[in-house]
N, C-alpha and C positions, 0 to 999 in steps of 0.2 A: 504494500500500500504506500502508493507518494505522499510526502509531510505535506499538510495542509501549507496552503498560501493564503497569508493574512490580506484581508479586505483593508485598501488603506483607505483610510475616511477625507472626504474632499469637502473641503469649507468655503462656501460660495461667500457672496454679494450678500447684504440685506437691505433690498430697495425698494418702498413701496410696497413693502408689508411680505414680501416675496424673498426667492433665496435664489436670483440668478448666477450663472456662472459670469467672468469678466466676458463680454463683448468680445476682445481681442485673443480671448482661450487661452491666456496666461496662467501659468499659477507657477508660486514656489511651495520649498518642503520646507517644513517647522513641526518638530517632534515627530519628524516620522507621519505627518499629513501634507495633504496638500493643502493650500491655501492660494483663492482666487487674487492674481494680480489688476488690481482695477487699473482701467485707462482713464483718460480724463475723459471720453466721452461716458461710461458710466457713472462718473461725477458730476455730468451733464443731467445726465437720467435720475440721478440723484436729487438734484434740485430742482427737478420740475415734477419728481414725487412728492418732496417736502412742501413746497408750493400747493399742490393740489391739497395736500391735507392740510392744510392751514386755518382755510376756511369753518369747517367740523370742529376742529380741537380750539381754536380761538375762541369761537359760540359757543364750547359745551361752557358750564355751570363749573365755576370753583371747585364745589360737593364733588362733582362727578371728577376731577382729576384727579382729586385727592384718592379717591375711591380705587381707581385705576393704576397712581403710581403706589397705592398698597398694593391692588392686586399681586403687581408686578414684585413689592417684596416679599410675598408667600410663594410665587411662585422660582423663586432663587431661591430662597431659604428651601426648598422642595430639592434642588438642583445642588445642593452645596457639595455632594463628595464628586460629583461630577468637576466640579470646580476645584476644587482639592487633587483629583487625580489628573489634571493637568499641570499641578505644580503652584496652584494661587494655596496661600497658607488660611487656614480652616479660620482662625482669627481676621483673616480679613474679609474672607465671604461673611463673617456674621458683621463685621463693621460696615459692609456694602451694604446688608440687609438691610441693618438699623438706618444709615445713611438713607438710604428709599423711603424708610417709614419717617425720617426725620420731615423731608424736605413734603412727603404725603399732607403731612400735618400741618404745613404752612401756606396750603393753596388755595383756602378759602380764608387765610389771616390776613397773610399778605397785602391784600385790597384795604384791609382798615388801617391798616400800620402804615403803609407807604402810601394811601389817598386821603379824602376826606373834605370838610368844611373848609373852604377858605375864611380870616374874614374880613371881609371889605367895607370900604365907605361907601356908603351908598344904598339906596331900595333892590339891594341884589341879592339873591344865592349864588358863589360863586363856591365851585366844585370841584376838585380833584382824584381823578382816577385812573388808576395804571393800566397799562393796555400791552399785549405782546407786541416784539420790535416785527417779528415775521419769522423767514428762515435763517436760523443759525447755523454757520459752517463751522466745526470743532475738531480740532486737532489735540486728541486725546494724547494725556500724559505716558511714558514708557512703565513709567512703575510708582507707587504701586498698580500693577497690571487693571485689579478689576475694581477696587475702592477709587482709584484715581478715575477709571473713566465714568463709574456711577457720579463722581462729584462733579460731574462736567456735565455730564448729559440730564441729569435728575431737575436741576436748578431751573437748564431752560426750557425744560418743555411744561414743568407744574406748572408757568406762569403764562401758558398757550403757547410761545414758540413750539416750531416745528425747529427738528436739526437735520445734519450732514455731517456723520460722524468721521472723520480720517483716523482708522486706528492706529496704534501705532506699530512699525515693519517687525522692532525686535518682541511686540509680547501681542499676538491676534488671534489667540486662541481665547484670551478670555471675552474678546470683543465678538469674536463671531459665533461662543455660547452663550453669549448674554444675548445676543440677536435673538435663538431659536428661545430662550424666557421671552424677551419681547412678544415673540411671532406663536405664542402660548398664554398668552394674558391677554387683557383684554382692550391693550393699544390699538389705535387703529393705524392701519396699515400708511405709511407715508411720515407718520411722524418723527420714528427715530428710521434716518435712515445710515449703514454702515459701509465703512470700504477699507479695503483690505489692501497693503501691497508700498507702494513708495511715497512717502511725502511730496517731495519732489517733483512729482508728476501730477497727482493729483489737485495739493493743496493750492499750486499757485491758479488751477483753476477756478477755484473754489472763491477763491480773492477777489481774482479779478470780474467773476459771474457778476450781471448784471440785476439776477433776480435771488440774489443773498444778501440778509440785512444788517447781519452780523460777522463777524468773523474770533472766533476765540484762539488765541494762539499758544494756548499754556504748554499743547505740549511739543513745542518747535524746536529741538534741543540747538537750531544753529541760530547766533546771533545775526547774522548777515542775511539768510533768509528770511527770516522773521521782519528784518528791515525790508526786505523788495514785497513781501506778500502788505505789509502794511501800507506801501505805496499804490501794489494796487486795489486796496482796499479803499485807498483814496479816492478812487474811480466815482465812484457812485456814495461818497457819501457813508462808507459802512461803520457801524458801531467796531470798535477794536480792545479786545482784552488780550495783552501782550504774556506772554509766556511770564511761568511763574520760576524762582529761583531752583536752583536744582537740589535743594536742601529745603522744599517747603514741605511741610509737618500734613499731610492730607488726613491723617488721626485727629488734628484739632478741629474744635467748633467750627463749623465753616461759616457763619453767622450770613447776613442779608446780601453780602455782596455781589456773589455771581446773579441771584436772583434780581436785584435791583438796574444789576449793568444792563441786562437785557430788556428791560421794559421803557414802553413810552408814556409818558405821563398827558393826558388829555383832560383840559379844563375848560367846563361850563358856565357860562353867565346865566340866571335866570329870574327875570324881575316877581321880586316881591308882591303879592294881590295886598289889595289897600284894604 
């Protein structure tokens, strides 16, 4: 009898709620899998899935995303040795978890914290309230692997953005398991979308896109890149969160900021009845 040959397992795309292979039929090996090399025209595809779901997930209810990005930490916390026997350590899938239920709990707060009463001179109501910027493009940190991208991706979509995730090349195994939890909970399809393969090719896509509102850059390990994507991020006006230092603590409180960065604040006038 000939020894059995192992099935190697292939980690696609996660685009549009979907799990295509790259367009250009690329991939490399990481652990002994494959892993889909995206082109930038699947970055293309990317954000005219994030775009489409926009609409949906901006309209739902506070309640209802909070509800959703719990889903999504039961349904990890269900996934953890899976997560575990790719090498992420069992302590930080439960700090991802919590992380999810953290940022869960802030999505119907958040409006009262950061909106509210203005008050003016005048027979006025004058009113403030935060609104998502749109699609966010995120270049996810290298490590830690799955707590650092939960911290990245959690913040902008509680507050309705939709994103465009750039995993990162040396650790995308926990990005394209955390995909099939997405693609297992009760996200709608387009919201978080992932890609797999070289910054470099992707990201400056991503920048320079005319229909991306944000661009997050924490996890851009080269300084000089991180400069040209900012320029073209200049294009059109994009909101810019610049890489974080390479010694940041992603275990501490992560408090309002990433949430805050990403939103637009819209204020109403409306005259007082006599």
């Amino acid at each position: 009898m000939s020894e059995r040959v192992a099935v190697r397992k292939t980690y696609k795309l996660f685009i549009g709620g979907k799990f295509p292979r790259s367009e250009s039929g690329r991939s490399y090996i990481v652990q002994d899998s494959n892993v889909s090399l995206a082109s930038r025209k699947d970055a293309r595809d990317a954000v005219v899935a994030a775009r489409a779901a926009v609409k949906g997930w901006a309209g739902a209810t506070a309640y209802n995303r909070g509800q959703i990005l719990y889903r999504v930490a039961e349904m990890l916390e269900g996934r953890r040795e899976q997560f575990v026997a790719l090498g992420v350590p069992g302590d930080e899938v439960d700090a991802a978890v919590d992380r999810w239920v953290w940022y869960a709990g802030w999505s119907d707060k958040l409006p009262q914290v950061y909106g509210g009463a203005n008050p003016v001179a005048g027979p006025y109501f004058n009113l403030s309230a935060p609104e998502p910027t749109g699609v966010v493009a995120v270049v996810a940190p290298e490590a830690p692997a799955l707590l650092g991208l939960v911290s990245v991706i959690a913040p902008a979509i509680v507050t309705g953005n939709t994103v465009v995730v750039a995993a990162s090349p040396a650790a995308p195994l926990a990005a394209v398991t955390l995909a099939e939890v997405l693609a297992t909970s009760d996200l709608p399809g387009g919201v978080v979308n992932i890609l797999t393969g070289r910054l470099s090719e992707t990201v400056p896509t991503l920048a320079g896109h005319m229909d991306v509102n944000a661009i997050d850059l924490t996890g851009v390990p080269d300084a000089e890149l991180a400069a040209d994507l900012e320029v073209k991020a200049a294009e059109n006006l994009k909101r810019v969160l610049r890489p974080v230092r390479a010694d940041h603590d992603w275990s501490a409180d992560p408090g309002l900021g990433r949430m805050t960065a990403l939103l637009e604040t819209k204020t109403v006038w409306h005259p007082k009845g006599v």
